[in-house]
C-alpha positions in Angstrom: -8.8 -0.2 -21.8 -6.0 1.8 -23.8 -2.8 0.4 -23.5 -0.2 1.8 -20.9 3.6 1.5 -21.9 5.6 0.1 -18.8 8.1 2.7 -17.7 11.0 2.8 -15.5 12.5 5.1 -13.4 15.8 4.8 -12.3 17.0 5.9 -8.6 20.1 6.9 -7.3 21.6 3.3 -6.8 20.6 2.1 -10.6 17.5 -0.1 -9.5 14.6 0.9 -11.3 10.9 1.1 -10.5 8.7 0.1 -12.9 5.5 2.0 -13.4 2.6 2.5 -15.4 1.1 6.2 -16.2 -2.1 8.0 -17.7 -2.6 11.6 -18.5 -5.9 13.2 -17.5 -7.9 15.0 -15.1 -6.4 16.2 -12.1 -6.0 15.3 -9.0 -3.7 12.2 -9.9 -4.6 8.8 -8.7 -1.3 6.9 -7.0 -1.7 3.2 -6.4 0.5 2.0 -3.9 0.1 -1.8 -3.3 0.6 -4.4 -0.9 3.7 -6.7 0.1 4.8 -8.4 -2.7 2.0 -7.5 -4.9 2.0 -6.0 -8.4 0.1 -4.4 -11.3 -2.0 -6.9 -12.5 -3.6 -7.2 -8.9 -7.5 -7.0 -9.6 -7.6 -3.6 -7.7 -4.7 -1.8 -9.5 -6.3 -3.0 -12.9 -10.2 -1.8 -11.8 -8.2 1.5 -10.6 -6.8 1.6 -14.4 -9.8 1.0 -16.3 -12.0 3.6 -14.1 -9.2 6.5 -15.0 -9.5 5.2 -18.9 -13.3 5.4 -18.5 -13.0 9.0 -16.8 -10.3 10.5 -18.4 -8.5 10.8 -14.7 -4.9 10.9 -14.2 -3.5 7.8 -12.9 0.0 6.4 -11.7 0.7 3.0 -10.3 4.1 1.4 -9.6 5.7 -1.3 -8.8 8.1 -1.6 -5.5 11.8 -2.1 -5.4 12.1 -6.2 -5.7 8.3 -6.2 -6.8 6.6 -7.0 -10.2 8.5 -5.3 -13.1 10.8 -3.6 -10.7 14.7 -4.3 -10.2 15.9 -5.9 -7.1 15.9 -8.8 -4.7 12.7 -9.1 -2.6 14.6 -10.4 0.4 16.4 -7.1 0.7 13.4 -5.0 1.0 12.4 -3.1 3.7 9.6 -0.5 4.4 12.3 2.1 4.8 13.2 0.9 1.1 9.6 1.3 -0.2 8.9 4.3 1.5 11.8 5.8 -0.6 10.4 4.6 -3.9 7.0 6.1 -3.1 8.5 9.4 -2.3 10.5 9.0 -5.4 7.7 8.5 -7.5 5.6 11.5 -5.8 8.9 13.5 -6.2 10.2 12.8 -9.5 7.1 11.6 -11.5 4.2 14.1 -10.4 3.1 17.3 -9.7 0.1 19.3 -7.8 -2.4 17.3 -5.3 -2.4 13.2 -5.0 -5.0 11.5 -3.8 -3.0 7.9 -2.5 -4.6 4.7 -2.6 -3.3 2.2 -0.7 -3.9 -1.4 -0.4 -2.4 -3.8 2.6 1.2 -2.7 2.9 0.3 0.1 0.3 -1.7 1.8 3.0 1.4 2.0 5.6 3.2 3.4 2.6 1.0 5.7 2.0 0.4 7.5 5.3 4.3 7.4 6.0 4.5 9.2 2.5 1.3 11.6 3.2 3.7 12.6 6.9 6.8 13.6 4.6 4.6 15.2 1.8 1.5 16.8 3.1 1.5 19.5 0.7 1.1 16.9 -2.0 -2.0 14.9 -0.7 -5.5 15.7 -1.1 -6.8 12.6 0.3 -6.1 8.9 1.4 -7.9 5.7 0.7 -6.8 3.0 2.1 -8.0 -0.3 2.2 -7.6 -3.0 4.4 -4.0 -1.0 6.0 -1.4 -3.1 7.2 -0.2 -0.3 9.2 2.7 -1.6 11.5 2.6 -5.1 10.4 6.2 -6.0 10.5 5.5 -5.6 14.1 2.2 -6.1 15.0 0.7 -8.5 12.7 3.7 -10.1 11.5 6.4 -10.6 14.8 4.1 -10.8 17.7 1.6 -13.5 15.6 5.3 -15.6 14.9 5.6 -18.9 16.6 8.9 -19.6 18.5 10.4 -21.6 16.0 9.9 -19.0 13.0 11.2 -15.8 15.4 14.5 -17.8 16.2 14.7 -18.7 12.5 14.4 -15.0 11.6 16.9 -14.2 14.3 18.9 -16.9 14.1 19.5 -17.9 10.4 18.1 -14.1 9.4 14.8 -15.4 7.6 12.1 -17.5 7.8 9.4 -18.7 5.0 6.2 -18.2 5.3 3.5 -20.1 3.3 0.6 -17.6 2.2 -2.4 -18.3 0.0 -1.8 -15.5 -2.1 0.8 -17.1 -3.7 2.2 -20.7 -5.0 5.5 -19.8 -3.4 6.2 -19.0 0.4 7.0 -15.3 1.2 10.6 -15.2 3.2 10.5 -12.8 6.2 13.7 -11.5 7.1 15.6 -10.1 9.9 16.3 -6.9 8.3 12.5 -6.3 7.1 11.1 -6.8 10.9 13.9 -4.8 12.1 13.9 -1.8 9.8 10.3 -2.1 10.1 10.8 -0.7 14.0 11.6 2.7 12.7 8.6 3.2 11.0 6.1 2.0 13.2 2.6 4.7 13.7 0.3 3.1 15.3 -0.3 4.7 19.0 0.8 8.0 18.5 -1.0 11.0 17.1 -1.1 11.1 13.0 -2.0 14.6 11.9 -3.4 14.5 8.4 -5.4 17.5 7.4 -7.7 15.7 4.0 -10.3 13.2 4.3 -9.0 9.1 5.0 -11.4 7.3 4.0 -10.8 3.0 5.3 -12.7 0.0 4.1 -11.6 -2.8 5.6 -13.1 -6.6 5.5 -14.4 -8.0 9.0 -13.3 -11.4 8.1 -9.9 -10.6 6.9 -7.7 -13.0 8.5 -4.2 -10.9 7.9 -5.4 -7.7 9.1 -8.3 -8.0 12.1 -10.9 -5.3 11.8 -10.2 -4.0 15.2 -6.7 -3.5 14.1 -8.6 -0.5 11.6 -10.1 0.5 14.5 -7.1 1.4 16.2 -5.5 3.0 13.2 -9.0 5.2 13.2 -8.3 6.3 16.9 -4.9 7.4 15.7 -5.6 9.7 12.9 -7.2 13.0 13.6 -9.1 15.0 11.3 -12.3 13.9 8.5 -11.7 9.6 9.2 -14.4 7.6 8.0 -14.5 3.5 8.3 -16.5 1.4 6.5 -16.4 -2.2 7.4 -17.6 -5.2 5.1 -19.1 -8.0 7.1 -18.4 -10.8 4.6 -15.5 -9.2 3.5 -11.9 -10.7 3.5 -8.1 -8.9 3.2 -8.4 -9.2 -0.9 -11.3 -7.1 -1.1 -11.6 -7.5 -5.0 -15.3 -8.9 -5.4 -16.7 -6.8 -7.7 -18.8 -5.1 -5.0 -16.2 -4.3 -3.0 -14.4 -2.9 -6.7 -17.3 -1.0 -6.9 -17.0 0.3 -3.5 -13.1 1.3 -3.8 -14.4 3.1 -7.2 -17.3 5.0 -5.5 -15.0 6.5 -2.8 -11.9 7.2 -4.7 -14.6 9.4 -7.4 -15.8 11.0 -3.7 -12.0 11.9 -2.8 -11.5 13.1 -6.5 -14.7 15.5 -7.0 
């Protein structure tokens, strides 16, 4: 794969996001991944070395407090990220997008897709935490880590994604609130396409569902039986290839 330079782009309060970019065929593939996730995360790279193998145009970046990027973790929000993803859209491309969004990415990238619709062909997202703050994060909490977060304003979280636990603050489930989707009508003209893992342990299949139920227009769902939240075997790489080349043609 050719070598991409690391770039930064600076926003209006002097953090920077950092961000990797390919010329080529258009429409432009954005990456957008998931909570505290980077660049080097197996789907991001397989993303990379398809638009090197294709001569597609290809942007991924890194989230305020993520990876390369500038910033505390702890102070991000989804109000935050939201902002660097419409940055990014806004300030480093131009004509249709087609968004790809993993975990996290894929609230990001329907709450981008509601403020840009011009600028988006298509959606995939994979495995969307849609709402999580709220529904996958606060009502899963036990009573000791909600009056932590409420109390002392963050709690730590242990994951298996990472040596080091995660801290969930007050300010992230709060600030989440204003963003929430699920339940009401999303109106998104392009295709959404969904592949989600039905043994994924942080985002149940039947949370997909819902988010299916909620989007009108060309939704399609595929659902991987063995497959958990990661979704980075290389058939389920090769099955995030075949549909983003679908959404693309």
């Amino acid at each position: 794969m050719a070598f991409l330079e690391l770039k930064r782009l600076t926003r209006e309060d002097g953090e920077t996001i950092a961000y990797l970019k390919r010329a080529g065929k258009s429409p432009l593939v954005l990456w957008l991944g998931g909570f505290k996730s980077d660049l080097q995360a197996n789907k991001a790279q397989a993303l990379m070395r398809w638009a090197e193998k294709t001569d597609h145009a290809f942007l991924g970046f890194e989230y305020f407090g993520h990876g390369s990027s500038s910033g505390d973790f702890r102070y991000g929000t989804i109000g935050r990220w939201r902002r660097d993803a419409l940055a990014v859209i806004d300030r480093l491309t131009d004509g249709e997008l087609v968004l790809v969004g993993s975990s996290m990415g894929g609230w990001i990238a329907l709450l981008a897709a509601l403020v840009r619709p011009e600028r988006i062909r298509a959606m995939l997202l994979i495995a969307p935490a849609v709402d999580f703050t709220e529904e996958l994060l606060w009502r899963r909490l036990p009573q000791d880590a909600r009056r932590r977060i409420l109390e002392e304003g963050e709690w730590m979280r242990a994951t298996e994604y990472d040596p080091e636990p995660y801290p969930i603050t007050k300010r992230l489930i709060e600030e989440g609130r204003q963003h929430l989707l699920m339940g009401a009508a999303l109106r998104f003209s392009g295709p959404v396409r969904i592949i989600q893992g039905m043994e994924d342990p942080d985002v149940p299949w039947k949370h997909a569902l819902r988010l299916v139920e909620s989007i009108e227009g060309d939704v399609t769902l595929t659902l991987v039986k063995n497959g958990n939240h990661r979704l980075s075997t290389p058939a389920d790489l090769r099955r995030m290839i075949k549909a983003v080349e679908e959404l693309t043609a």
